[in-house]
C-alpha positions as CSV (number, residue, x, y, z in Angstrom):
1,X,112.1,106.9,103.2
2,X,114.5,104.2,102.2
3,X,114.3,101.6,99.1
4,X,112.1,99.2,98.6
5,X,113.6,95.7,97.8
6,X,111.8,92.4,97.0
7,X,112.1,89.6,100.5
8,X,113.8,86.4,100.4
9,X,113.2,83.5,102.2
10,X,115.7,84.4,104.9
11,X,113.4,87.9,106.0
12,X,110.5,85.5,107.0
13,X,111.3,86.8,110.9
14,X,111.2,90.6,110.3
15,X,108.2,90.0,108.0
16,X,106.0,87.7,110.8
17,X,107.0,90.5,113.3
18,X,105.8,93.1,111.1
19,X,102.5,91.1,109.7
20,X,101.6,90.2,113.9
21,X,102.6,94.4,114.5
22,X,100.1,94.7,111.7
23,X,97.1,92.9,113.4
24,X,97.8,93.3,117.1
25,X,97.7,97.5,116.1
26,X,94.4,96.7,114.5
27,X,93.2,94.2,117.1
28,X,92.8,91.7,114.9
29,X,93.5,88.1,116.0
30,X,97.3,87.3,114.8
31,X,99.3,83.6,115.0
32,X,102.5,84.1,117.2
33,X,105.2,85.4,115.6
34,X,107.0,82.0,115.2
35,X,104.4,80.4,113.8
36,X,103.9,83.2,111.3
37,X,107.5,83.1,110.4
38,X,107.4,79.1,109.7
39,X,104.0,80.2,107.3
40,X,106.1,82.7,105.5
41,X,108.7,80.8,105.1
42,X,107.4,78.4,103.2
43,X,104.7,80.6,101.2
44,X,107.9,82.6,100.4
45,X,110.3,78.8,99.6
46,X,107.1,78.0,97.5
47,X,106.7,81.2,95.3
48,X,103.0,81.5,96.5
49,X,103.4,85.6,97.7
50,X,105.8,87.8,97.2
51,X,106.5,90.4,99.7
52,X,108.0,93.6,99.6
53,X,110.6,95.2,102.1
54,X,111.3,99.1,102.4
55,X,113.1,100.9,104.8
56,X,116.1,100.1,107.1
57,X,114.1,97.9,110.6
58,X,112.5,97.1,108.0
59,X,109.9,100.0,108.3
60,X,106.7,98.1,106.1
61,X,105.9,95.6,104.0
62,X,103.6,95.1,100.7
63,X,102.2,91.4,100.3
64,X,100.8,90.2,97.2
65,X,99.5,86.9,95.5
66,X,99.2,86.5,91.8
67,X,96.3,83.9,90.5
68,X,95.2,82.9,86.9
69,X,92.7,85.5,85.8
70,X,89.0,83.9,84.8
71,X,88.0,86.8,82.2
72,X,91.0,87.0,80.3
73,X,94.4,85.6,79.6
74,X,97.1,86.9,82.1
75,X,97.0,87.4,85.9
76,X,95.1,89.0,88.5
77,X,96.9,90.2,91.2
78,X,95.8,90.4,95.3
79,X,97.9,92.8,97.6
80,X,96.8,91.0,101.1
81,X,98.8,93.1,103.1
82,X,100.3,96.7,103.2
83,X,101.8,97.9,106.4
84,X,104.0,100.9,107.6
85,X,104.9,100.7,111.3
86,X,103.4,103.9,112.9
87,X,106.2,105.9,113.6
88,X,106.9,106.0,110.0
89,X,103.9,106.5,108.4
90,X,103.0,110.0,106.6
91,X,106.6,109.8,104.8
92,X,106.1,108.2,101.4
93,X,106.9,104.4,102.8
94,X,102.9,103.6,101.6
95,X,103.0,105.5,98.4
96,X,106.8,103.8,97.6
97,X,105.7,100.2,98.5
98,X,101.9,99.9,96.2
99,X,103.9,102.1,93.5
100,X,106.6,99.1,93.9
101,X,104.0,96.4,93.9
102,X,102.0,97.3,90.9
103,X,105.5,97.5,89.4
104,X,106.2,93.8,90.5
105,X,102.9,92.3,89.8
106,X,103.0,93.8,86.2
107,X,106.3,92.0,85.5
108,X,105.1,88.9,87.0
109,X,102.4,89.2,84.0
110,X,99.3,90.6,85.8
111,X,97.1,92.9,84.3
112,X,95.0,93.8,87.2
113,X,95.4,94.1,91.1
114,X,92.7,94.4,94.0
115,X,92.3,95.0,97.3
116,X,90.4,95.3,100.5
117,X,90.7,98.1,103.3
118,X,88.4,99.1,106.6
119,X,85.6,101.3,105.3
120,X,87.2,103.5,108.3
121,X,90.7,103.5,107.1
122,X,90.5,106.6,105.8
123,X,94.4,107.1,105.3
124,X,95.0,103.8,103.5
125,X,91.9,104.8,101.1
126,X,92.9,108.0,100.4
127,X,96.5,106.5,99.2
128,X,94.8,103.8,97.2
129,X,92.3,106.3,95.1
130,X,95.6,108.4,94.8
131,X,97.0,105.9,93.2
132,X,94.1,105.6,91.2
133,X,92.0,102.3,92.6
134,X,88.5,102.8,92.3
135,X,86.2,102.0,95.4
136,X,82.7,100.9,93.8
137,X,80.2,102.3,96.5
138,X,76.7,101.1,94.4
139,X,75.0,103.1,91.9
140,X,71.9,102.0,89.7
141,X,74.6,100.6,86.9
142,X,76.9,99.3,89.7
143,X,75.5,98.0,93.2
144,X,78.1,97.5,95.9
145,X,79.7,94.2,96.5
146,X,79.6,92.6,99.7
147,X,82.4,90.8,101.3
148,X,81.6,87.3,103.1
149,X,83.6,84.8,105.1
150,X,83.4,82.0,106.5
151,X,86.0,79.6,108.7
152,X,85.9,76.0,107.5
């Protein structure tokens, strides 16, 4: 599988190339790479993400933002982005890189972490609920949450 170590500012490349890999698989419009890297770069400089590296090529990434929780004292943290490149995936890389994150964002101070994932991803929610994130479907006590966006 390979460890999993925490990026610096001078992986920006291999982590625009990986992040455009990410959303041309998924067809999912994607800046060029350069442009991406420039973005990371300075999110990166900054301290606004903080993106985790495993494998050699590297082979995938985790990418998470902390913010100021509004309920209670501490942090809430956002993974934005998990990838493993596809000739990878099935070996742990997944597993090894959320397991690192939650590990990360609890240093950082967070006390909670949330995501969003393609209701037809089935692999990515299987490793999510196996990791024990709960996916609130509705329910007479808990009605499902809608997503919206909007460019402005």
């Amino acid at each position: 599988m390979g460890r999993v170590r925490r990026a610096e500012v001078t992986d920006a490349a291999e982590i625009a190339r990986l992040l455009h890999d990410f959303n041309t698989e998924f067809s999912d419009p994607t800046p060029e790479v350069e442009a991406l890297t420039e973005r990371i770069r300075r999110l990166l400089e900054d301290g606004e993400v903080t993106v985790l590296l495993a494998g050699e090529g590297p082979d995938g990434l985790a990418l998470f933002r902390l913010r100021p929780s509004l309920w209670v004292e501490g942090l809430d943290a956002y993974l934005e982005e998990l990838y493993v490149v596809p000739r990878r995936r099935g070996k742990g890389i997944g597993r090894a890189l959320l397991e690192r994150a939650m590990q990360a964002a609890r240093e950082a101070g967070a006390i909670r972490i949330d995501l969003g994932t393609g209701e037809t991803d089935t692999a990515a929610r299987a490793l999510y609920e196996s990791c024990g994130f709960t996916n609130y479907e509705g329910g007479p006590d808990n009605p499902r949450m809608l997503y919206y966006e909007r460019d402005l």
